[in-house]
C-alpha positions in Angstrom: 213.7 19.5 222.2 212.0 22.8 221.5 210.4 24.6 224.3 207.4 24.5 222.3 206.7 20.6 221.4 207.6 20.2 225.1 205.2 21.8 226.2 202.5 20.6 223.9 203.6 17.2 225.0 203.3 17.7 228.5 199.5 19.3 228.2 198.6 16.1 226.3 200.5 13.5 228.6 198.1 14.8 231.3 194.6 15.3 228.8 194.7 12.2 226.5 192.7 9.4 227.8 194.0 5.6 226.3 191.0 4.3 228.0 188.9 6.4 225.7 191.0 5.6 223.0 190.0 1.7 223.5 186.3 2.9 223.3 187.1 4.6 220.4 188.9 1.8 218.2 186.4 -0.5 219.6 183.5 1.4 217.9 185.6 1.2 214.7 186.4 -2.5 215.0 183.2 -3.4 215.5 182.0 -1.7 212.5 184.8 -3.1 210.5 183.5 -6.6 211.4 180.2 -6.1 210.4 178.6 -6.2 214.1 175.6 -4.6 215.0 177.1 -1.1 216.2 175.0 1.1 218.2 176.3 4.3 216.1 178.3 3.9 212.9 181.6 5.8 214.0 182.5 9.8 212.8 185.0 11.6 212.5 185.0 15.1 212.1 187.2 16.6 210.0 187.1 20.7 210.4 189.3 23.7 209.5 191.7 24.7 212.2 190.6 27.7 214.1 193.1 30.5 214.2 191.3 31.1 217.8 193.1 28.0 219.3 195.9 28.7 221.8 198.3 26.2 219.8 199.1 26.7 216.0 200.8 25.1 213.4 203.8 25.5 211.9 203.8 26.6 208.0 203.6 23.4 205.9 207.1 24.0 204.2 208.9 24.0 207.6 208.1 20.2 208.9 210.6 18.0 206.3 213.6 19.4 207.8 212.6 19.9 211.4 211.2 16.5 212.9 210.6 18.6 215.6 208.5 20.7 213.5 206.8 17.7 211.9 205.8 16.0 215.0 204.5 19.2 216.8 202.0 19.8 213.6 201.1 15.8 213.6 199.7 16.3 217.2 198.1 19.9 216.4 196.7 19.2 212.9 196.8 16.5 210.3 194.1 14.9 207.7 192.4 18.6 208.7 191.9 16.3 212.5 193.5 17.6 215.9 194.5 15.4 218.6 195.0 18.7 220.3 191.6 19.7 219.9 190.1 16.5 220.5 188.5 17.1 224.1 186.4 20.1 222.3 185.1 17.4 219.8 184.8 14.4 221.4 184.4 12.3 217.7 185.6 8.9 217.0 189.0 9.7 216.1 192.0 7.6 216.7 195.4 9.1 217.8 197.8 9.0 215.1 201.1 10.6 213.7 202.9 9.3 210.9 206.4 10.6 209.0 204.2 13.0 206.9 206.1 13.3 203.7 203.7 12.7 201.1 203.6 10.5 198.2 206.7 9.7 197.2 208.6 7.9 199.3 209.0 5.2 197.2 209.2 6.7 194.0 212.3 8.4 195.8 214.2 5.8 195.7 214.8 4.8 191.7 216.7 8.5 191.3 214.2 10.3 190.0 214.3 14.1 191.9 212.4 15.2 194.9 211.1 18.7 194.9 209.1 20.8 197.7 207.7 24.1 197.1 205.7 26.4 199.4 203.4 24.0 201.4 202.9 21.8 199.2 203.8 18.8 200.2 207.2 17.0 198.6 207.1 15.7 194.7 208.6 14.2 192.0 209.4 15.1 188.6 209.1 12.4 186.5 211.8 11.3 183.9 211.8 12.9 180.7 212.4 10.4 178.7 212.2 6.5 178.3 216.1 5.9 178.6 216.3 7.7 181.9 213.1 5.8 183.1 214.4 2.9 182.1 217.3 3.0 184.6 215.5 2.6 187.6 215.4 -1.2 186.7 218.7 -1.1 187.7 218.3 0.2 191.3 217.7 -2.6 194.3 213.8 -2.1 195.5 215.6 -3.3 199.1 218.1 -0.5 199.2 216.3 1.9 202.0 219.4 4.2 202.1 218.2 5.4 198.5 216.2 8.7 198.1 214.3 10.3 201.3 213.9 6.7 202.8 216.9 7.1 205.4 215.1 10.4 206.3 211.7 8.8 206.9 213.3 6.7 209.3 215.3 8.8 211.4 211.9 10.8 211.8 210.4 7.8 212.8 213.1 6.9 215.4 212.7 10.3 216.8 209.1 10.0 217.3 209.9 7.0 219.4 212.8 8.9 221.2 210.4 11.4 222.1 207.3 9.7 223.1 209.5 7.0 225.8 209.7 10.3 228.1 206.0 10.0 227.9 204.2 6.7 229.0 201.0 8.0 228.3 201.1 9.6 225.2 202.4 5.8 224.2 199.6 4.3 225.4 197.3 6.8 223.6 199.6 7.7 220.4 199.9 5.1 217.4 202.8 5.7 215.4 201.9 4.2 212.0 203.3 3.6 208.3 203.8 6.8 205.9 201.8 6.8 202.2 203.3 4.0 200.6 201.3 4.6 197.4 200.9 1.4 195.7 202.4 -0.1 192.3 200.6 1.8 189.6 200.9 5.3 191.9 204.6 5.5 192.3 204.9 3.8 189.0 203.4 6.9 187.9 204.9 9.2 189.6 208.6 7.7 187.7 206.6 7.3 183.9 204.3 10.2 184.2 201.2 10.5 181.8 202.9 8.2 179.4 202.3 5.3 181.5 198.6 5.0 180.2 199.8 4.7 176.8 202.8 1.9 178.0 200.1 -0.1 179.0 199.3 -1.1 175.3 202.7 -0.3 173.5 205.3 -1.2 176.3 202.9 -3.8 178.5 206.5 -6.3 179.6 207.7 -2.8 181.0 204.8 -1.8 182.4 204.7 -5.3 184.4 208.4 -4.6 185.3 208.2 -1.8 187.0 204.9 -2.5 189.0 206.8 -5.4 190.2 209.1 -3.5 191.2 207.2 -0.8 193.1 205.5 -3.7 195.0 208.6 -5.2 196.2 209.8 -1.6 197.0 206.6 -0.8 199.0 206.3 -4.4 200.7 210.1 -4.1 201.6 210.0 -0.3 203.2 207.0 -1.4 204.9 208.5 -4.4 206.5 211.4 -2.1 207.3 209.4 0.4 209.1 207.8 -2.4 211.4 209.8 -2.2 214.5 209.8 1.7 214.4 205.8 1.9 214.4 203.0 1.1 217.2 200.1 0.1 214.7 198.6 -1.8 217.9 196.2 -4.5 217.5 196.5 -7.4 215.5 194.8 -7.3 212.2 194.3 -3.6 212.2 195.8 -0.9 211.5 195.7 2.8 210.9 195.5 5.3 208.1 194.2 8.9 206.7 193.1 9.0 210.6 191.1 5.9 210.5 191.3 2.7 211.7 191.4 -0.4 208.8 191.5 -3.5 209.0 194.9 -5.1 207.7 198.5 -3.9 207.7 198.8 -1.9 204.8 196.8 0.8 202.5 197.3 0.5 199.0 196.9 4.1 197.2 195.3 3.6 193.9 194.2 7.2 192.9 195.7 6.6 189.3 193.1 3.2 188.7 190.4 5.8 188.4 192.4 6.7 184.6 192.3 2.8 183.4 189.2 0.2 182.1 188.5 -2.6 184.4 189.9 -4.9 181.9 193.3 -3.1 181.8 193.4 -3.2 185.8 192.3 -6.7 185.9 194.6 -7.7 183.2 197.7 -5.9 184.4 197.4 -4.5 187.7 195.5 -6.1 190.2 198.3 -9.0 190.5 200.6 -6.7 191.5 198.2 -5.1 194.5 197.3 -9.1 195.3 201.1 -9.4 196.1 201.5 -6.4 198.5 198.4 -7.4 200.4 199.5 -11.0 200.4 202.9 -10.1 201.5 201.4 -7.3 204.5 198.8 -10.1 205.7 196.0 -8.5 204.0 195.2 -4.9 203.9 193.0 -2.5 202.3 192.5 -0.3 199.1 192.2 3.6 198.5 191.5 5.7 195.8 190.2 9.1 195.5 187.7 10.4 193.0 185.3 8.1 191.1 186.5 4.7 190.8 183.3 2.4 192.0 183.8 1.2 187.4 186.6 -0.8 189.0 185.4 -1.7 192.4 184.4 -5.4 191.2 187.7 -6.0 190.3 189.3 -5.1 193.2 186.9 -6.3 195.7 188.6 -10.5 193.9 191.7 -9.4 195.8 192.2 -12.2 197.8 193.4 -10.3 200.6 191.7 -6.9 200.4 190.2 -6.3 203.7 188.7 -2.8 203.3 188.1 -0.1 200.7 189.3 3.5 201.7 186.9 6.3 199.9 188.8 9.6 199.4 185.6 11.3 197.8 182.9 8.7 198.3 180.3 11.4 197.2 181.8 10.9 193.8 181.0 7.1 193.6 177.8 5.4 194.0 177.7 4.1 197.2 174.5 2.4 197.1 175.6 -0.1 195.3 178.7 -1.1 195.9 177.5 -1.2 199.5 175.6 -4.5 199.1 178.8 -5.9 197.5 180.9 -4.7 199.9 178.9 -6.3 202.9 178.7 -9.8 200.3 182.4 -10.0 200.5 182.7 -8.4 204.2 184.8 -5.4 203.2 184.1 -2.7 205.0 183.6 1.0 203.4 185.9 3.6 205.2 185.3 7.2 205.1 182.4 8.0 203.8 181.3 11.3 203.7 177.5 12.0 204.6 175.1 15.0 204.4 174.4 16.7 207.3 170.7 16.5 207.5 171.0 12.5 206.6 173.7 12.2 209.6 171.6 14.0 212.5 168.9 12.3 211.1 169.5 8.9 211.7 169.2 8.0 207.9 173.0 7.3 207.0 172.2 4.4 209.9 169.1 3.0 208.2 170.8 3.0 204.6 174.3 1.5 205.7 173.7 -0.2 209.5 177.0 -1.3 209.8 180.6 -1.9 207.5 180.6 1.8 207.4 183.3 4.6 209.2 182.0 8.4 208.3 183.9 11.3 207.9 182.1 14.9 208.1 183.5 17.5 206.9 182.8 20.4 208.9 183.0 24.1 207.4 183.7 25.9 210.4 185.4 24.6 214.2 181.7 25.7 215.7 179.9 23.3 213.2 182.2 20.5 214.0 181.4 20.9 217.9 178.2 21.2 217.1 177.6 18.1 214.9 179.2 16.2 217.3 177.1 17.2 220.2 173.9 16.6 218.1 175.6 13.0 216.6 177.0 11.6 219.7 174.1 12.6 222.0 171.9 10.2 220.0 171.6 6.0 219.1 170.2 4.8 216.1 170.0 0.9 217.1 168.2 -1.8 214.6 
């Protein structure tokens, strides 16, 4: 081991506090429940300071180097620091994840990897039908295909690393990678021309999100001896805590009608979350058009936002509490979050995220936020 990530992991082996880590998750959980919750619980997410005594390594240098990738999962991720934490003091849970990106999954039905700058890894999709055809000839429960044997060796390392330190376990939840979800990696392997397959190819189409649902559900089930999600019924991603064992990405519903997702995909998500023991659902930009639909998922637990401001919260909050799904991450405005009035709007069912500008705003939001209690 590096001199470096030793020594980072001997600072936080003595700072972390698992004890405030249960106050923290317990905050979330009982938001997630629908509890009365003395403060709805915020994170703050923040640029990292070039000021800070501990850096990050450069994006591109983490996918070889598990070294590297665990060193920058402590010291910055989801634009978060565990490293930081004691100068914020916010509701976030301790996390680290194999940080590869989106296409794990994708990865493994041959089509090629690429990684450029720091950009995280992707994929370019096949050219043309014939070649994307051919991934209906790969086995969805063959983990030694694509990057999945790299994923996890990097997970096994984390756990390697992390027995020297009985603290940083206690504190520390190693958790899945981005799975995606049917319709995203089936994307990522079609490209654009997936949209149009929906009318002229649909028995492919339902194919191969088959497929990517069995590949996901598989990995996933793979991955479960090598990760520390912790508490039954919960689970953690994007820095948050959800409830369920699995986040499906759905970025790419936000390009179909409700009738095409209700006809043709949401089946397929049904199964993951069946097959996980319920879960919960993401998508960034505006999707709230298809919210309905996916909130008759039998098994959705939650609804991850990754740009609530785009979506009208207002009223998919009344559904959401109808069906007791919580809302995750949504973003507030400052003035309505030292207010008080992101309390009286959404009391409980809600996590926040706040999106500093600057390190100082974020330590000064969360001195004004946490230094107050908006009960009922």
């Amino acid at each position: 081991m590096n001199n470096k990530l030793y020594n980072l992991l001997v600072i936080l082996e003595d700072k972390l506090s698992a004890d405030c880590q249960s106050e923290i998750f317990e905050t979330h959980r009982k938001s997630l429940n629908w509890e009365p919750v003395e403060r709805l619980p915020l994170i703050i997410s923040f640029p990292y300071p070039r000021s800070a005594s501990v850096q990050p390594f450069p994006h591109r240098e983490v996918f070889d180097n598990p070294e590297k990738m665990l060193y920058n999962e402590l010291v910055s991720a989801f634009d978060t620091s565990i490293f930081l934490h004691y100068e914020i003091g916010d509701d976030l849970p301790f996390t680290i994840r194999a940080n590869f990106g989106t296409v794990i999954i994708a990865s493994m039905f041959g089509v090629k990897v690429e990684q450029r700058d720091d950009n995280p890894p992707w994929v370019r999709h096949f050219e043309t039908l014939e070649e994307f055809k051919a991934i209906f000839d790969r086995d969805p429960f063959d983990f030694t295909q694509g990057i999945c044997p790299q994923v996890t060796e990097r997970y096994r390392f984390y756990n390697d690393v992390l027995s020297d330190f009985p603290n940083l376990q206690r504190c520390i939840k190693i958790v899945l990678p981005d799975l995606q979800g049917p319709l995203d990696s089936l994307e990522l392997l079609r490209g654009s021309e997936i949209y149009t397959d929906f009318f002229l190819n649909p028995e492919m189409i339902e194919n191969g999100l088959k497929l990517m649902g069995e590949a996901q559900v598989g990995y996933a089930k793979h991955l479960f001896s090598l990760i520390t999600a912790g508490t039954e019924n919960y689970s953690f991603q994007h820095a948050v805590p959800i409830k369920g064992n699995i986040l499906i990405r759905n970025d790419s519903a936000i390009m179909i009608s409700s009738d095409i997702y209700a006809e043709q995909v949401a089946h397929h998500d049904e199964f993951v979350l069946k097959e996980m023991g319920g879960g919960g659902v993401h998508s960034c930009g505006k999707i709230d058009f298809n919210i309905p639909e996916i909130f008759k998922n039998r098994f959705i637990r939650c609804f991850d936002f990754g740009q609530s401001y785009l979506n009208d919260i207002n009223s998919i909050y009344p559904k959401a509490r109808d069906k007791k799904v919580p809302l995750l991450r949504i973003r507030p405005q400052k003035e309505e979050l030292l207010s008080g009035k992101i309390y009286k709007k959404f009391s409980t069912g809600i996590s926040l995220v706040y999106e500093a500008i600057s390190f100082e705003e974020a330590k000064f939001i969360s001195k004004q936020y946490f230094d107050k209690k908006y009960t009922q």
